[in-house]
C-alpha positions in Angstrom: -26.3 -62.1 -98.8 -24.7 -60.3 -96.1 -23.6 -57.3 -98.3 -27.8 -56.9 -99.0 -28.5 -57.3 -95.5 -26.0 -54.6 -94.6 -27.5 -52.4 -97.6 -30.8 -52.9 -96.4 -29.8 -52.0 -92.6 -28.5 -49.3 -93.5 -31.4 -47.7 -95.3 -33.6 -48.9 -92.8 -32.2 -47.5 -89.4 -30.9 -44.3 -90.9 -33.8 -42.9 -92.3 -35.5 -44.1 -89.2 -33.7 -42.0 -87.1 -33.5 -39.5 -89.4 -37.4 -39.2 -89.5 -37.4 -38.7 -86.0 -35.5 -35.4 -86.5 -37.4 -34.4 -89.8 -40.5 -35.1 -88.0 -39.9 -32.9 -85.2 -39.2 -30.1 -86.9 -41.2 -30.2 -90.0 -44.2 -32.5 -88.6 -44.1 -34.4 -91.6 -41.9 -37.6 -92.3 -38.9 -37.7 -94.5 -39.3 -37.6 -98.1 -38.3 -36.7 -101.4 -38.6 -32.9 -100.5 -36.4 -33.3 -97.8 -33.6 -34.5 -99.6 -33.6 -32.2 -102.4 -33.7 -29.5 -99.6 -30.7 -31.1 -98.1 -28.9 -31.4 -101.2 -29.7 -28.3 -102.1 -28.0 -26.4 -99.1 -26.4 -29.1 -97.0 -24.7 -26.4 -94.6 -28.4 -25.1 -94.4 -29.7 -28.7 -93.8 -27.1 -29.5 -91.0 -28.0 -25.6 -89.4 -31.9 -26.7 -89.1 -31.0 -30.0 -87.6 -28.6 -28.3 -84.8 -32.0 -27.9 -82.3 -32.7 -31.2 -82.3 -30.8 -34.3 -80.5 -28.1 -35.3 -82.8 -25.8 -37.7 -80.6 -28.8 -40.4 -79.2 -30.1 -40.8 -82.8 -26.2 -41.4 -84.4 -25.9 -43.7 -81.3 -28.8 -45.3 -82.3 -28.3 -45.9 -85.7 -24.9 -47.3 -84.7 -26.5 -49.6 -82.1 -29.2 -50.9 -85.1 -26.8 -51.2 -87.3 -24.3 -53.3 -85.2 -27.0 -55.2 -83.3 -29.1 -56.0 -86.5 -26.4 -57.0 -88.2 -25.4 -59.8 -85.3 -29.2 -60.6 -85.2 -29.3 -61.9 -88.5 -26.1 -63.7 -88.8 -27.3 -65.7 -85.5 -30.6 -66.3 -86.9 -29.6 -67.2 -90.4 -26.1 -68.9 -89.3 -27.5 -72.7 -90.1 -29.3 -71.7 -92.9 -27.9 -72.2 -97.1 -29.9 -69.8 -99.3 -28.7 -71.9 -102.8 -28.7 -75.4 -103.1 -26.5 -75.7 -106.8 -27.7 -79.7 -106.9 -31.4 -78.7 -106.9 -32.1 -76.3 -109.5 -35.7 -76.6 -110.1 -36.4 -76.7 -106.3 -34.4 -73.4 -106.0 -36.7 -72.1 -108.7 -39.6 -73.0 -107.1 -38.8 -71.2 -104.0 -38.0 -68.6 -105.9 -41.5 -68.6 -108.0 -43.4 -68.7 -104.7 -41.4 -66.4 -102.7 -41.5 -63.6 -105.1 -45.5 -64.7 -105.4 -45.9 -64.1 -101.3 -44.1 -61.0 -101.6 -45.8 -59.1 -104.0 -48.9 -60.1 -102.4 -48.2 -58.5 -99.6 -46.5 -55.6 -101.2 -49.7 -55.1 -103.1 -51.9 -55.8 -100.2 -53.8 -58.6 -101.8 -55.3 -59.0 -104.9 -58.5 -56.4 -105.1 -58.9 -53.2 -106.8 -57.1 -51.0 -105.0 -53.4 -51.8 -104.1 -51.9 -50.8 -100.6 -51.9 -47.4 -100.0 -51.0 -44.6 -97.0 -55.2 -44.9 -95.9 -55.2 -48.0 -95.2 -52.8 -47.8 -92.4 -55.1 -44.4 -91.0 -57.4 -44.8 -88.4 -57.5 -41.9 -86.4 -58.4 -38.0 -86.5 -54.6 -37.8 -84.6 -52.0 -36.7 -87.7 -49.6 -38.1 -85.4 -50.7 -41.6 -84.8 -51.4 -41.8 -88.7 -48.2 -40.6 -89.7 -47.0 -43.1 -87.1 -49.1 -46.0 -88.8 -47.2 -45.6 -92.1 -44.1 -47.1 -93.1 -41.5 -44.8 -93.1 -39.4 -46.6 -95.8 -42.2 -47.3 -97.7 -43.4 -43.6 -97.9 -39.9 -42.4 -98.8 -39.7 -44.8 -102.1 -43.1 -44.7 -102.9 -42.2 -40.5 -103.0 -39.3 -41.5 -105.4 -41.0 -43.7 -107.8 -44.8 -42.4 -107.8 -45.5 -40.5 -110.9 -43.7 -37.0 -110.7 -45.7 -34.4 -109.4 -44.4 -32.1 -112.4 -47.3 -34.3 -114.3 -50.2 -35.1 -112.2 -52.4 -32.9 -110.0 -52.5 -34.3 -106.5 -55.6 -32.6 -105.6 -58.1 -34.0 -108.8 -61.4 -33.6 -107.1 -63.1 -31.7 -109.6 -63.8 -32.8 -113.1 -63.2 -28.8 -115.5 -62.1 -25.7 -114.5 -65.9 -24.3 -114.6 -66.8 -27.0 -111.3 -63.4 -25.0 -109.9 -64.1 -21.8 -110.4 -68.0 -22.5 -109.1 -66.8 -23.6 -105.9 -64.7 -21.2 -105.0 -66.1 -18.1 -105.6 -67.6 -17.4 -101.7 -64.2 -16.9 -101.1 -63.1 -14.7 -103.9 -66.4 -12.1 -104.2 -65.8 -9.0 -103.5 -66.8 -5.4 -104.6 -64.0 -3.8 -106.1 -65.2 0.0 -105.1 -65.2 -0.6 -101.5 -61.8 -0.5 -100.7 -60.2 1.5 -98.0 -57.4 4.0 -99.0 -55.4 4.5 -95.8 -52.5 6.0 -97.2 -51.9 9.8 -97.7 -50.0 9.1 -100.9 -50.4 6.6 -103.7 -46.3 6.6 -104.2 -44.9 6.3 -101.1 -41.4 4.2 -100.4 -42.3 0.5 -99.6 -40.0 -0.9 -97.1 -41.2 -5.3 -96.8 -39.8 -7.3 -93.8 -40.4 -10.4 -94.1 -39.4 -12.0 -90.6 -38.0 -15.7 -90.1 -40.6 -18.3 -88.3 -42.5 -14.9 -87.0 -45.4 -17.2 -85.6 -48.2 -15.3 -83.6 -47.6 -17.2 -80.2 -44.7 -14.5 -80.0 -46.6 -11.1 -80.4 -49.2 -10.7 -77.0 -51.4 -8.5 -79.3 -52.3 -12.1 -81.6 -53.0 -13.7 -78.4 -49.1 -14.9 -77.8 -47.2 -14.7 -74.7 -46.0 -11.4 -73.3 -43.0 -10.0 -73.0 -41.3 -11.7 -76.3 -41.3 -8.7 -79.0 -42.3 -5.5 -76.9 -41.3 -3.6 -79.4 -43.7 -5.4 -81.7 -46.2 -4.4 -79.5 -45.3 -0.5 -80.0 -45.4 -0.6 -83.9 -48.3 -1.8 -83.6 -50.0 0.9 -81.5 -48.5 3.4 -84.5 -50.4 1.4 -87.8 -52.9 -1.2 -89.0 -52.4 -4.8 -87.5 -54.0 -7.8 -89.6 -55.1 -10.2 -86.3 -56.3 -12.9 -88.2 -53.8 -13.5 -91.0 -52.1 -17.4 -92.0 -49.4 -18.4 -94.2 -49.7 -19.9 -97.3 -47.6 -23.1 -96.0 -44.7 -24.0 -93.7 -41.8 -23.3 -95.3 -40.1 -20.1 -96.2 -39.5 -20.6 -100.0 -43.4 -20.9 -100.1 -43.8 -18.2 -97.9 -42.0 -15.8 -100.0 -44.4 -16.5 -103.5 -47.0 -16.6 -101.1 -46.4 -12.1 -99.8 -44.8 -11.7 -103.5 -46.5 -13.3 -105.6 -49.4 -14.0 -103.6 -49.6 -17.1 -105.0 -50.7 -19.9 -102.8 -49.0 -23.1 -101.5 -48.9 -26.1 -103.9 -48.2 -29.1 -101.2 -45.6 -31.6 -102.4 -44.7 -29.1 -104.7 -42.2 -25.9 -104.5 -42.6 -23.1 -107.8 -39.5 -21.4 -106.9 -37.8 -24.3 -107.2 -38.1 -24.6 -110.9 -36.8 -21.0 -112.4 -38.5 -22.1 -115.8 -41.8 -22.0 -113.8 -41.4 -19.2 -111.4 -40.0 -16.3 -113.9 -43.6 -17.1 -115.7 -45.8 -15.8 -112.6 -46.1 -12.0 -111.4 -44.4 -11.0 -108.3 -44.9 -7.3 -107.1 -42.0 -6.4 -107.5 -42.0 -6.1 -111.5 -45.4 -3.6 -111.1 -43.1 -1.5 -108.6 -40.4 -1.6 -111.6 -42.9 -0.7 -113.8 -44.1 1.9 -112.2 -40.4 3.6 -111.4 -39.8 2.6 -108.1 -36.1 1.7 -107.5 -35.9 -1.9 -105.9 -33.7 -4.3 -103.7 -33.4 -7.3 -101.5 -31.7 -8.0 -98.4 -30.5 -11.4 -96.6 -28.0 -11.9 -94.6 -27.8 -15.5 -96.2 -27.5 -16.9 -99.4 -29.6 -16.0 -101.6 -29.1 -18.6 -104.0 -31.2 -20.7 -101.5 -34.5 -22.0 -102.9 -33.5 -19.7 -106.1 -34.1 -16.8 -103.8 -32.3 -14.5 -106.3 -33.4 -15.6 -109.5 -36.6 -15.3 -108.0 -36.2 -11.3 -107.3 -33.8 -10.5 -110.4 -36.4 -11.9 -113.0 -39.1 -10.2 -110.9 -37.9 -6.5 -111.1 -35.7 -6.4 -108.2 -32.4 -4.2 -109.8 -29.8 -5.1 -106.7 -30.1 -8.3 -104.7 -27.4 -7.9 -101.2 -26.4 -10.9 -99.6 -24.1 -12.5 -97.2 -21.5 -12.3 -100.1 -21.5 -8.7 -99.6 -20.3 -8.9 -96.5 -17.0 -9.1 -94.6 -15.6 -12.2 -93.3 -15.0 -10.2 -90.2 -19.0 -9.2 -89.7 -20.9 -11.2 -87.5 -22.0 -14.8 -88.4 -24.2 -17.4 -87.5 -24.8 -20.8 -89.2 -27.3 -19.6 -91.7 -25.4 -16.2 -92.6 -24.8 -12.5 -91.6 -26.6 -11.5 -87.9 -30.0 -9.8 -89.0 -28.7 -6.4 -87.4 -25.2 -6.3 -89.3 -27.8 -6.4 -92.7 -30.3 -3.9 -91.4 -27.7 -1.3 -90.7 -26.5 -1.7 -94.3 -29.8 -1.5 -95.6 -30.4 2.0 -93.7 -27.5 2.7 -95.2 -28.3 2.1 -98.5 -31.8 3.5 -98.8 -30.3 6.7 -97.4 -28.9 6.9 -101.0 -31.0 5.4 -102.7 -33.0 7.1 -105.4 -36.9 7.6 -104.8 -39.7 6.3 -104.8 -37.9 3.2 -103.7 -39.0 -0.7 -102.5 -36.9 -2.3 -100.6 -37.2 -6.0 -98.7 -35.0 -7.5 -96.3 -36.0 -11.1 -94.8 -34.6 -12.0 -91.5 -32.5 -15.1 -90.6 -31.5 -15.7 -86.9 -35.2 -17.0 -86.0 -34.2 -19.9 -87.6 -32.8 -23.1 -86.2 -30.6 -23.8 -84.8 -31.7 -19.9 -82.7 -28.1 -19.2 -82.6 -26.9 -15.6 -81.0 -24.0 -14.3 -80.0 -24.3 -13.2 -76.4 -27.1 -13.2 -74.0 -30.2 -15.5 -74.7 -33.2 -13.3 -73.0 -35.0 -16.6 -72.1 -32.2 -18.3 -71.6 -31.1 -21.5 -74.1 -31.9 -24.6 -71.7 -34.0 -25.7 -74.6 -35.3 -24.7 -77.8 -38.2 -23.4 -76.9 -36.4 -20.6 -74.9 -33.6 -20.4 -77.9 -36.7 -19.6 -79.8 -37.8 -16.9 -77.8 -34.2 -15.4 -77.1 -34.1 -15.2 -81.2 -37.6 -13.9 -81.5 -36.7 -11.1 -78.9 -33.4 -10.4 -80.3 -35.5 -9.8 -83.9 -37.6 -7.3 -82.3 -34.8 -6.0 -80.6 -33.1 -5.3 -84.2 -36.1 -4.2 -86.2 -37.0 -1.8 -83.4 -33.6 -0.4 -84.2 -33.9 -0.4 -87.7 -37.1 1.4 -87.5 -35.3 4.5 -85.1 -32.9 4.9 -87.3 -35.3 4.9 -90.5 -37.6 7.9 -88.6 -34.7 10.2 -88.8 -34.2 9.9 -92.4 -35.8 12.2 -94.2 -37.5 9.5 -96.5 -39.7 8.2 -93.8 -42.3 10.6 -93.9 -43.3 9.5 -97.3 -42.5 5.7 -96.4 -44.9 2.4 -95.9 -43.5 -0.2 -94.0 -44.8 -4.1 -94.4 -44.0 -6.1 -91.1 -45.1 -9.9 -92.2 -43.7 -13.8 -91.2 -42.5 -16.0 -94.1 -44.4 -18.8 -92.3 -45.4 -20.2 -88.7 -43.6 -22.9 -86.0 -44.2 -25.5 -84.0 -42.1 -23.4 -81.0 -42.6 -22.0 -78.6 -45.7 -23.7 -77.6 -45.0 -26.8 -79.0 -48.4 -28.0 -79.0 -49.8 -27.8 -82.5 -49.6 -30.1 -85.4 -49.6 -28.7 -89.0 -53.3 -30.1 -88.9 -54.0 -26.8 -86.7 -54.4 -23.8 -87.8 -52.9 -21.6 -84.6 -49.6 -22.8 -86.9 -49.9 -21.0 -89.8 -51.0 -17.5 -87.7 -49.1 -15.1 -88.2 -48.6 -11.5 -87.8 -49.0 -8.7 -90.5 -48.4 -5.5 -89.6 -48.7 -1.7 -91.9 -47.1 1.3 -90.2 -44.7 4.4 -91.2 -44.9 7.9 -92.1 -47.0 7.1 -95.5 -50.2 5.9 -93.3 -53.0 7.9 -92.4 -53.0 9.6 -88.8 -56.9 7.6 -88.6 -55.5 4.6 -89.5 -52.4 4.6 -86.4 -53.7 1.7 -84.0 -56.7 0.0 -85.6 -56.9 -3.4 -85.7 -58.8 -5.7 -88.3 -60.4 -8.7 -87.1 -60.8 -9.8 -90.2 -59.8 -13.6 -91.6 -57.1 -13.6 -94.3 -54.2 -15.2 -96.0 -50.3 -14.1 -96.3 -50.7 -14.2 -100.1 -53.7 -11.5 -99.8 -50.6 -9.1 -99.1 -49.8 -8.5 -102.9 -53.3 -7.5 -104.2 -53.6 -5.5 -100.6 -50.2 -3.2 -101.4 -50.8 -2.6 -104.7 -54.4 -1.9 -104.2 -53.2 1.1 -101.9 -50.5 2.2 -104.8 -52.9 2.3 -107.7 -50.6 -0.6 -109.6 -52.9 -3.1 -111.7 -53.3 -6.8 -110.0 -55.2 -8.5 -112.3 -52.5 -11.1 -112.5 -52.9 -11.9 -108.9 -55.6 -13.9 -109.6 -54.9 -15.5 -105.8 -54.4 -12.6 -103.9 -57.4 -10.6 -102.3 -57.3 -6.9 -100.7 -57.6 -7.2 -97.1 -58.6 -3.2 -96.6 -61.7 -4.2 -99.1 -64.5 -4.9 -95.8 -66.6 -7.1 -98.8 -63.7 -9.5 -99.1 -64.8 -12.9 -98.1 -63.5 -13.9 -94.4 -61.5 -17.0 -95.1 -58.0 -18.2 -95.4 -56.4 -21.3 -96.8 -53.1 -23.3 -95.7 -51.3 -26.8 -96.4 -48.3 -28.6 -96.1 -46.9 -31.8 -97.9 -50.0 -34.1 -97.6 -52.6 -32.1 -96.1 -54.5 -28.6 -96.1 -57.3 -26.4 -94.4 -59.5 -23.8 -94.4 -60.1 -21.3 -91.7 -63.6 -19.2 -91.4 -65.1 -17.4 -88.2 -67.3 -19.8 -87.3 -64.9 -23.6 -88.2 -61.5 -24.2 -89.4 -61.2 -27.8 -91.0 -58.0 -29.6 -92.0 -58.2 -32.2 -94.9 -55.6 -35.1 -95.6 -55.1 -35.6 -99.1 -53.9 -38.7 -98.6 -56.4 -40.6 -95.9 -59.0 -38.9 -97.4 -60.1 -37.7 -94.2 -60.5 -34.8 -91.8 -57.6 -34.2 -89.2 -58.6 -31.6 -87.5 -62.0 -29.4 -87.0 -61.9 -26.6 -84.4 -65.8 -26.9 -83.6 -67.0 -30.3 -83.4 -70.4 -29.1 -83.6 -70.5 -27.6 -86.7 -73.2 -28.7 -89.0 -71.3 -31.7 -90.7 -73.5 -30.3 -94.9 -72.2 -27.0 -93.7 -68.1 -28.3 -92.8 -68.1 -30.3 -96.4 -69.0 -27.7 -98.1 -65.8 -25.4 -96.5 -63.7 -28.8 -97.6 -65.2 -28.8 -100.9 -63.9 -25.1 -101.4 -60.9 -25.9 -100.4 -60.4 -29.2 -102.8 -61.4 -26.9 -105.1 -59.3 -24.4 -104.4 -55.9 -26.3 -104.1 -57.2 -28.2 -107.3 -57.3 -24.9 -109.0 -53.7 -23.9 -107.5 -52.1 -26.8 -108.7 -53.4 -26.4 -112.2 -51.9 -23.4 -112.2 -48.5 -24.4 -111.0 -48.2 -27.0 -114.2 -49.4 -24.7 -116.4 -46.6 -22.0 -115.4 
């Protein structure tokens, strides 16, 4: 007995405190995805965990342990669980024990067993999160039916109900798109920046003073104002600008390389159509399949931190973002042309390491955040100088977009909001048309409309992007989508309405006056859309 009470202790105070730390980082308790991402990259795994409190939780799983362990020999000191004189009275208790238990672990005896709603009972995500048994939730995410089989989102009955529903937010006239490039083959440079969330550019409404620089690119192209990410996490983010495929909640495509070198990715219509392509990180890119993902998608020459010194500049995660953009203006100096190129950025990740001075100081995370942020725009300003006296920028497009949002600096929205997911997306470069050099478009759109929009502007076919929507195309319906692990939202100018897919309920509406036929009807799209997403996502 006391090796299962010490089994059981264990389980039950370390993935409590571990929660804790999952929770505020991710907003979302530990589960099955977190694990697999752990065991996946454990160095990666112990980096992201560096910003939060590590010795008070190890403390207290110590202290649980310990003092749990005392508790229940004190209680249970008296007590003789087997009585080897009185069988059939041991097998009674046994009978009705295992009776009481399962009546509880079923929560009684009617049609529907216990489930996650039961315990919600608020529009808060937090208290309803808080409601649910963590243990509970992390084995039920073991043993529930794999998610490789079943469709979490099964709202909709055929494919003709999805395909009715969401067409508001995929009509469009295909002739009214704006060209705003002088040239339909230009270079493609893509920067895809680490936790790039709009709090930190002033022009998206975010504080001043973080990425300056930011703010000058943006005077010299076309900033997107209104643009979300597909999810939370980066390896959704990047299928979400390459493959403009959307978000597919408990699930993760790249994951599964059988799956993901089935979908399109922009990269192999680039290929196709001669251009001369790489991809930049100053990590690993075996991460979340991060180079299978670009070498079965026509990307010829994948650089990573392997190709690096040991004597270059480190952090936690991998190579400092400015060691890697100097290579890469290196690089695309020789490279042949037309040429794509993408780099994604690292240090705006946790743990918001950097060697040297912290702008904001690093009292807290929030102001490691915003030392990292600054010291990005800091190095892609650079970058950018260096790339205007090379001769190939005059005939060059350059894509500035986040991989996802974060909770940081303003620490004040749950995944339920959408001021999350907003990000910044940003065209500029030598390629753009002189008109085009400081507009901005108000208009509402998604992360994954990035693909369709870029090849759009270089005459490459995007009929396989059956997700993806051209932003420059002014009959393109205003609305954007985003989820995380149980939940998702859509976004319009005049509501923006979260939906958990496992209370069944709304978690978050931005106007609570909005006609309540009018607000089910933006949900019902979005059911319909992450129903249709998902079906896709098996299928692959």
């Amino acid at each position: 007995m006391d090796v299962y009470t010490i089994i059981v202790l264990l389980f039950y105070i370390v993935t409590s405190f571990i929660n804790v730390n999952i929770y505020r980082e991710w907003g979302d308790k530990i589960s099955k995805r977190a694990i697999d991402a752990f065991w996946a990259s454990p160095s990666g795994a112990v980096a992201s965990a560096e910003s939060t409190p590590i010795v008070l939780p190890i403390i207290g799983m110590i202290a649980g342990i310990i003092g749990g362990y005392f508790l229940y020999r004190y209680m249970f000191k008296s007590v003789r669980f087997y009585n080897y004189k009185k069988i059939s009275a041991n097998l009674i208790q046994l009978v009705v024990g295992v009776l009481i238990l399962f009546t509880f672990i079923r929560g009684g005896y009617g049609r529907a067993p216990l489930n996650p709603s039961k315990a919600y009972f608020s529009e808060t995500t937090f208290y309803n999160h808080a409601a649910v048994n963590t243990q509970w939730a992390l084995l039920k995410d073991y043993f529930r039916k794999s998610t490789l089989l079943r469709n979490p989102y099964n709202y909709y009955s055929n494919d003709a109900e999805i395909a009715e529903a969401i067409k508001p937010a995929f009509t469009a006239n295909p002739d009214s798109s704006v060209q705003v490039l002088k040239t339909q083959k230009p270079n493609v440079v893509l920067i895809l920046l680490e936790s790039f969330v709009a709090q930190l550019v002033e022009s998206l409404g975010g504080e001043k003073g973080i990425t300056p620089n930011m703010e000058k690119l943006i005077k010299e192209g076309i900033l997107f104002d209104q643009i979300y990410a597909a999810s939370d996490r980066s390896d959704k983010g990047m299928v979400g600008v390459m493959s403009g495929f959307p978000a597919q909640g408990p699930e993760s495509i790249i994951k599964y390389i059988s799956k993901h070198e089935n979908m399109p990715a922009i990269g192999q219509e680039l290929d196709s159509a001669g251009y001369h392509t790489s991809f930049y990180h100053g990590g690993q890119s075996e991460f979340y399949n991060f180079k299978s993902y670009m070498l079965t998608h026509g990307i010829e020459r994948v650089v990573d931190m392997a190709n690096f010194g040991l004597n270059e500049k480190r952090s936690s995660w991998g190579v400092y973002d400015d060691v890697v953009f100097n290579r890469m203006i290196q690089d695309l100096a020789q490279e042949k042309r037309p040429f794509f190129s993408m780099i994604f950025t690292l240090i705006n990740h946790e743990p918001f390491d950097l060697k040297g001075h912290y702008k904001f100081g690093n009292d807290n995370n929030a102001n490691k955040f915003r030392s990292t942020a600054y010291y990005t725009d800091s190095v892609l300003n650079d970058f950018v100088e260096k790339a205007k006296k090379q001769d190939w920028y005059a005939n060059t497009l350059f894509v500035v977009v986040a991989d996802h949002g974060h909770r940081l600096p303003a620490d004040k929205y749950e995944l339920s909001n959408p001021q999350r997911f907003h990000i910044p997306l940003l065209f500029f470069g030598g390629a753009l048309k002189d008109a085009y050099k400081g507009k901005i478009y108000n208009r509402i759109g998604n992360q994954t409309d990035v693909a369709a929009t870029l090849l759009h502007q270089l005459g490459l076919p995007t009929a396989r992007y059956t997700w993806s929507r051209d932003l420059l195309n002014p009959t393109t319906a205003q609305v954007a989508f985003y989820n995380s692990k149980d939940a998702f939202g859509i976004v319009t100018p005049h509501q923006a309405v979260s939906f958990d897919n496992i209370g069944k309920s709304i978690n978050y509406k931005s106007n609570p006056n909005y006609p309540v036929g009018q607000m089910d009807s933006l949900i019902n799209i979005a059911k319909a859309y992450y129903q249709g997403v998902y079906k896709d996502f098996l299928k692959y």
